[in-house]
N, C-alpha and C positions, 0 to 999 in steps of 0.2 A: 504493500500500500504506500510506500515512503516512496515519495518523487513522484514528478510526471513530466519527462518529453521537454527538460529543462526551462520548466516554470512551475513554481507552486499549485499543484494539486492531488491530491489523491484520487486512485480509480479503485472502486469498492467492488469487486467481482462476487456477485449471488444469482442464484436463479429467476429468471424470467420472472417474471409478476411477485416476486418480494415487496413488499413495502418500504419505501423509502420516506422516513420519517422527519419533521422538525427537530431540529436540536434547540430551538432555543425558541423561545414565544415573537412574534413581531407581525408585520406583514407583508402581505405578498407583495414582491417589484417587479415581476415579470413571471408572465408565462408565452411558452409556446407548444400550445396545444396539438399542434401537429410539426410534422416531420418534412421540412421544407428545403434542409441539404442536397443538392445536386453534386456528383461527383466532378461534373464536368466543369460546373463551375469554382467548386469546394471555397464558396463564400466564406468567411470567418464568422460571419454574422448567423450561419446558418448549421456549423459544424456539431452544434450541442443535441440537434435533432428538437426529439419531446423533452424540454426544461423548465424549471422553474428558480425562483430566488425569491429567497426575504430579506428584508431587512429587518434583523434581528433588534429586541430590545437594546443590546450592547451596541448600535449603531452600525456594524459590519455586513456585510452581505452574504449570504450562504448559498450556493446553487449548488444546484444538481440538475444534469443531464443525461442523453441517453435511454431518457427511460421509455417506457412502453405504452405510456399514459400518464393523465395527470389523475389524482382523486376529483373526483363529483364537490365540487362547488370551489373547487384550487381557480383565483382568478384576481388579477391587480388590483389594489385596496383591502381584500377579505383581514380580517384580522387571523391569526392562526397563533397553538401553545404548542410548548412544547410536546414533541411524542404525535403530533397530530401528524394523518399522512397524505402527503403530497403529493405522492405519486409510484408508479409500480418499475424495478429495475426492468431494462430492455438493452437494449442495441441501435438504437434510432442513428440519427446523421452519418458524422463518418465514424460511428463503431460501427457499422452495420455487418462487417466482415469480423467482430470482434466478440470471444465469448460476452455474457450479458454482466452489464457491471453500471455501476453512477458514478460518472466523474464530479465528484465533490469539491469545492472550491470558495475561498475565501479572501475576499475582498473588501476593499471600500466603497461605498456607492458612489456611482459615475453615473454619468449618459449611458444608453441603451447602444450607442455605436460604439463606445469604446469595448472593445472587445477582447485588446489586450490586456487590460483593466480586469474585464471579470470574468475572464477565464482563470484565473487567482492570482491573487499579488500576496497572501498567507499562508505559510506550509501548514495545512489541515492536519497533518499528520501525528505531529503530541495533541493535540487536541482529542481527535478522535480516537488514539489510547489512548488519553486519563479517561474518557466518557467511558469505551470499553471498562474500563476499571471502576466505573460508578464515583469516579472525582468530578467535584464541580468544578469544572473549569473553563478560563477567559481565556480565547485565543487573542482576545485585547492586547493581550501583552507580548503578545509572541513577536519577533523582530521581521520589518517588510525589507526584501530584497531591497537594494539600489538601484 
């Protein structure tokens, strides 16, 4: 799970329609409800396929993409808590060739076209071992690339 393709993210590899859950209370900043990557084109804007992000009460952004669907009423503005689910692991964009996994990813809020922005600028990856480990823990603090 540590690294991703040299920028901060982790890919969570689980079976097809798992639930891919909230880690922290906030609300929704994006979805995209369907799978709009083209290979031919391989848009950056469109690689994450079926995704979604909050923005969490800690003020950071969380997404997850790749997946197979969103949950039933997952939609910009909705308020969402922790544990609630967002959406089912898949393969959507350019995983499509790629066993089923969520590229999870940690950000600051930006614009909807920065792209390089939230595809992560936070390594997810102590975060989501202490969580495994049932630690509360703020990826607040964790150090952003240069």
């Amino acid at each position: 799970m540590d690294g991703h393709s040299g920028y901060p993210a982790t890919d969570i590899f689980a079976p097809a329609g798992y639930e891919f859950l909230a880690v922290i209370s906030g609300r929704v900043d994006f979805t995209c409800p369907e799978d709009l990557w083209l290979p031919e084109v391989d848009d950056p804007n469109t690689r994450g396929g079926i995704s979604v992000a909050i923005i969490g009460d800690d003020g950071l952004r969380y997404y997850g993409a790749h997946l197979t669907a969103l949950a039933e009423g997952i939609e910009p503005g909705v308020r969402v808590i922790v544990g609630q689910v967002l959406g089912y692991v898949g393969h959507t964009g350019n995983a499509r060739e790629t066993p089923t996994h969520v590229h999870f990813a940690i950000s600051f809020p930006t614009y909807p076209e920065d792209w390089k922005i939230r595809r992560g600028q936070i390594n997810p990856y102590p975060a989501l071992v202490a969580w495994q480990r049932g630690e509360n823990f703020s990826p607040v603090r964790l150090p952003v690339p240069p």
